[in-house]
Steps between C-alpha positions, in 0.01 A plus 500: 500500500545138527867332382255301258359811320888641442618180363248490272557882409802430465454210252267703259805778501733234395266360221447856353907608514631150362369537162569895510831447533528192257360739221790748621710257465343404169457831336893571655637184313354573193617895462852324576442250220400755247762697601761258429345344266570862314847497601544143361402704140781719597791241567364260195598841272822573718591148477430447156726800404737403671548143334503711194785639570687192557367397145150300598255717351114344677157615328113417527297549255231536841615490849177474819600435886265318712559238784314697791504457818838304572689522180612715191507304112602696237319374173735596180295365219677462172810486640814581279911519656734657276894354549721834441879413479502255716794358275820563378340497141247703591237300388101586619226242589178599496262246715140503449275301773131555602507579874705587802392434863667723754428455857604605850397492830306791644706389838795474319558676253915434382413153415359543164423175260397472135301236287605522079198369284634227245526522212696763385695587164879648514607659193866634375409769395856535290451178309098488566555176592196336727509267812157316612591505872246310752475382888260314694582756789751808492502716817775720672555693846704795626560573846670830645284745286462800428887519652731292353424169452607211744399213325356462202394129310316459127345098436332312237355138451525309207652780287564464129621675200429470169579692164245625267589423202188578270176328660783199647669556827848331543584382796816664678446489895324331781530383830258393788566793736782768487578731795683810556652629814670830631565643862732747636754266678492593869714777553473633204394881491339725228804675385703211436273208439542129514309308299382107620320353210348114442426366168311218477363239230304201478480273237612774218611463135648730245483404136764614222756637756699222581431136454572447881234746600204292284456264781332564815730595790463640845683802561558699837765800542564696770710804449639830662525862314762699616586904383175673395519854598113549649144407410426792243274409218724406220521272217709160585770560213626825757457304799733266319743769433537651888547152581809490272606825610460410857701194476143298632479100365240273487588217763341169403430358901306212361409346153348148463368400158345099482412370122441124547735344651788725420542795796673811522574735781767833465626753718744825419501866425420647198644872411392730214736655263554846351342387199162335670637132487476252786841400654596271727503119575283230648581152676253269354414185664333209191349190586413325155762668313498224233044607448673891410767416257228299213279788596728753302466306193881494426456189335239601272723837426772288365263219318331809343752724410620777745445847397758775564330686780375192672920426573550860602230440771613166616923486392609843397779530268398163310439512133171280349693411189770367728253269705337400173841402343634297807179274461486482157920373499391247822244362233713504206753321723312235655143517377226568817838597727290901449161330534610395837695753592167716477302270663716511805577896516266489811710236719833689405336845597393336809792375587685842405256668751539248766875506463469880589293474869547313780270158650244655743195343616177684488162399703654150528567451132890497280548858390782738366590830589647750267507876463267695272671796395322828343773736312333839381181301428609161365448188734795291462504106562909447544630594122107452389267792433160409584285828509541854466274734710327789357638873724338639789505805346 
C-alpha cells in the first residue's frame, strides 16, 4: 500500500473522529451546565436564607435561569427585599422593584454580579410612608462565594429619592452616581474579620436634613472596621453590639468631602459605647470655612426667633427667652444695635470657630484645623453642638 493511500486513510479517519468528539464534548458541556445550572437553584435558596437571617428577607414573585452555554442569569421577576432590624429602632423597609439580573461565569463561578431594574418603591412599613426611588443603572458584585465573601461592591447612576405624598413626590435625595465598597483588609481572617470599606458620591444632595447638605457636594470616605466577632448572618444592630463588646472602632483612614469651593478632609477613630452611641474625635481640615458658617442659618435663627430645641442642638444650656431679651434691651438701648447684632451672628460664630483651630493649608488653599469631637452620640464643634447621631444599636 502506497504512503499516498495511508495519508489519505488517514485523513478520512480524522474527518469522521473530529466532529465525534466535538459532540462529546458538546453533549459533556451541556450535562455540566444543567447540572450546575440545578445547583445554582440550590445556592440562590441557601443564599437567600441565609440573608434572611441577617434580616434581608429576598422574594420573586417568578424566578427562570437561562444563560447557556458560558453563563448562569438568574431572572427574579417581581422582585421585593424586606429590611428586618437593620436598625436600632427596628424599623422595616419593604422595597418593591420589577427585576433582578444575577449572573456568573460558568468558568468562574465566585464572582457573582447583579443588575436592579429601576424603578422601585420603598415603603415604612411602621409609618406606611412611600419613597419613589429610581436609577438610570443599579448593579452590584460579590466575589469569594459561596465561602465567605472577599469583596463585595453595590452601584447606582443617577439615583434619586422622592416622597409620595398623595399622587406628588417630594424630592429628598439624589446624586449622579453613589458607590459602596467592602473587602476583608489583607490579613484579615474569618474568625476575626477586618472590614475595608469605600463610600463614594458624586454630585449628591439631601433635602430637609441640614441646610449644608442641600447643595451638591462630592464626598469620598475611606474607613476601617475593627472587632466583629465572624461573618455569621446577623442583623447590623448585633454586629454593632460585639463590636462594643470587643472593644473594635471604626477608624476613619480617609474622608474628603468638596461642596464648591469650600473642602473638607478628616481622619480619627471612632468607638461605640455601651449604649450604641458613636464616640470619639476627628481632626478636620476646612478650606472655605467662612461658605459653612451662613450655611447653618444662624443668622436667620436669631432674625427669626430661636426656638428652645434649636439652642439645645447648637449652645446647650442657653435659654430662648434669654437670647430674645438681650436683643430686644440692645434695641431698646440703641435702636438697630439687635438688628445688627443679628445680622452679624455669622461673622462672630466664624470667628468663634476659627479662634478654636489652627491655620492649615489644604490643596493649596487658607484652611483651619480643629477637632470634631463625638461624646455618646453628639458631635461637638468646641462648646457648640452641631448634630446628634442616631445609636448603632
Amino acid at each position: 500500500m502506497s504512503d499516498t493511500t495511508i495519508a489519505a486513510r488517514r485523513s478520512r479517519r480524522s474527518l469522521v473522529i473530529a466532529p465525534v468528539l466535538l459532540l462529546i464534548a458538546a453533549v459533556g458541556w451541556s450535562g455540566f451546565w444543567f447540572y450546575a445550572a440545578s445547583k445554582a437553584e440550590v445556592a440562590a435558596d441557601a443564599w437567600a436564607a441565609r440573608e434572611a437571617k441577617s434580616g434581608r428577607v429576598f422574594d420573586c414573585a417568578k424566578r427562570s435561569i437561562a444563560g447557556f452555554p458560558f453563563r448562569f442569569e438568574v431572572q427574579c421577576s417581581g422582585a421585593s427585599v424586606a429590611l428586618v432590624s437593620q436598625t436600632a429602632d427596628r424599623t422595616h423597609f419593604t422595597a418593591k422593584l420589577d427585576n433582578i439580573l444575577v449572573v456568573a461565569q460558568a468558568l468562574d463561578p465566585r464572582r457573582v454580579t447583579a443588575e436592579f431594574s429601576a424603578p422601585a418603591t420603598v415603603t415604612d412599613d411602621r409609618t406606611q410612608t412611600s419613597f419613589a426611588v429610581n436609577w438610570s443603572k443599579g448593579r452590584s458584585s460579590v466575589v469569594g462565594l459561596p465561602a465567605v465573601p472577599q469583596r463585595a461592591s453595590i452601584a447606582f447612576d443617577d439615583p434619586t429619592i422622592n416622597r409620595l405624598d398623595g399622587s406628588t413626590q417630594v424630592p429628598l435625595a439624589r446624586a449622579k452616581q453613589v458607590e459602596l465598597q467592602g473587602n476583608l483588609a489583607e490579613g484579615s481572617s474569618s474568625d476575626r474579620p477586618i472590614i475595608e470599606t469605600v463610600m463614594r458620591i458624586v454630585q449628591g444632595s439631601i433635602q430637609d436634613l441640614h441646610p449644608l447638605l442641600s447643595e451638591a457636594f462630592d464626598a469620598d470616605v475611606r474607613a476601617k472596621v475593627t472587632g466583629l466577632a465572624d461573618f455569621k448572618p446577623k442583623p447590623w444592630p448585633q454586629r454593632f453590639r460585639e463590636i462594643q463588646a470587643a472593644g473594635g472602632h471604626i477608624e476613619i483612614l480617609q474622608s474628603r468631602v468638596q461642596q464648591g469651593d469650600t473642602i473638607a478632609v478628616a481622619t480619627g477613630v471612632l468607638g461605640v459605647t455601651a449604649s450604641g452611641h458613636l464616640d470619639g474625635e476627628l481632626q478636620v481640615t476646612v478650606a472655605g470655612l467662612d461658605r459653612v458658617i451662613p450655611a447653618l442659618g444662624i443668622d436667620k435663627m436669631l432674625e427669626e426667633g430661636v426656638p428652645q430645641s434649636t439652642l439645645d442642638r447648637v449652645a446647650p444650656g442657653v435659654k430662648a427667652k434669654d437670647v430674645s431679651n438681650l436683643l430686644g434691651a440692645l434695641d431698646r438701648a440703641i435702636p438697630g444695635l439687635g438688628k445688627v447684632v443679628r445680622q452679624n451672628a455669622n461673622a462672630g460664630v466664624a470667628a468663634g470657630i476659627n479662634a478654636l483651630g489652627q491655620k492649615s493649608e489644604l490643596e493649596g488653599k487658607k484652611a483651619r484645623s480643629f477637632p470634631l469631637r463625638f461624646v455618646d452620640g453628639a458631635v461637638w464643634l468646641g462648646p457648640l453642638k452641631v448634630g446628634q447621631i442616631p445609636p448603632l444599636f
